[in-house]
N, C-alpha and C positions, 0 to 999 in steps of 0.2 A: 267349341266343344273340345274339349281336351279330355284323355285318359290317364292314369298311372295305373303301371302295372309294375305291382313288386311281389318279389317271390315270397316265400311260407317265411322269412326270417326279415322282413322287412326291406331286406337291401333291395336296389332298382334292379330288377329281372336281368334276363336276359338279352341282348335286342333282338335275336334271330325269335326266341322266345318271345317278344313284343308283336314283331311280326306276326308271327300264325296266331296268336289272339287274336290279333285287331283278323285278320282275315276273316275266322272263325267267327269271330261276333257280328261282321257284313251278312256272313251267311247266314247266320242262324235270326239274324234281325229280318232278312228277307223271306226267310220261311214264313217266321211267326207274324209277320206284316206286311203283308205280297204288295199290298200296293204302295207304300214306303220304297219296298224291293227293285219295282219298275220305276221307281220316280227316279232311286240312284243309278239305274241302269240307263236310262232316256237321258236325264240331264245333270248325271255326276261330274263329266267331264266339258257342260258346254257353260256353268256357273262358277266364277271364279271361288266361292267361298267354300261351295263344295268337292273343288278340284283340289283345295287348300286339304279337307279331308283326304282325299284320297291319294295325295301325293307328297305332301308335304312333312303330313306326321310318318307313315313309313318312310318315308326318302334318311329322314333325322335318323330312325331306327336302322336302317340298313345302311347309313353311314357310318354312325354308331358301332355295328358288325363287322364294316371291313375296318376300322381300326383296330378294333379288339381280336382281329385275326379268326372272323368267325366266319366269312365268307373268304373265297377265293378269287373274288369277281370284284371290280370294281365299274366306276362310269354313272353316267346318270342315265343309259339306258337299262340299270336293273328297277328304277322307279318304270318305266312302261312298263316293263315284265309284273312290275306287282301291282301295277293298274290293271294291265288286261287280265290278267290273274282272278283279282274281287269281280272285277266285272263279267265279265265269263262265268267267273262259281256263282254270282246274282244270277243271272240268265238262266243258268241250267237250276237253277232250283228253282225260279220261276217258272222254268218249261216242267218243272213234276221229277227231273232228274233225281234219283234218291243213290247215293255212293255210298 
């Protein structure tokens, strides 16, 4: 499963802007299909193809960000932060949380 996300003029987005899409679209796919929701919550992170989702295409994006001087942070422990991140905002929308 691959995305492209380009902005209003065609050119490739932003990455920090990649980012909170792909976030944004985890969440909003778990709203709209709660048990989809739970299934990436339970075993997003113990299936390697779907770890590949969840870490692999942000990991590109937020390296993509600290090149381009969009982040301040670098490592590969900002991929945990944006795993626990999706996973976490899954859970609390499956628990009814509404922000």
């Amino acid at each position: 499963m691959a995305f492209t996300y380009r902005d209003g003029d065609g050119s490739d987005a932003d990455p920090a802007s990649r980012v909170a899409t792909g976030l944004r679209i985890f969440v909003r796919l778990a709203h709209e299909q709660p048990y989809l929701g739970k299934f990436i919550v339970r075993f997003g992170l113990t299936s390697e193809s779907l770890r590949g989702i969840l870490v692999d295409l942000p990991m590109r994006d937020i390296e993509d960000g600290i090149a381009a001087g969009r982040y301040g942070i670098g490592g590969a422990g900002i991929a945990s932060l944006v795993v626990c991140m999706v996973v976490s905002s899954l859970w609390m929308v499956l628990e009814g949380h509404r922000g």
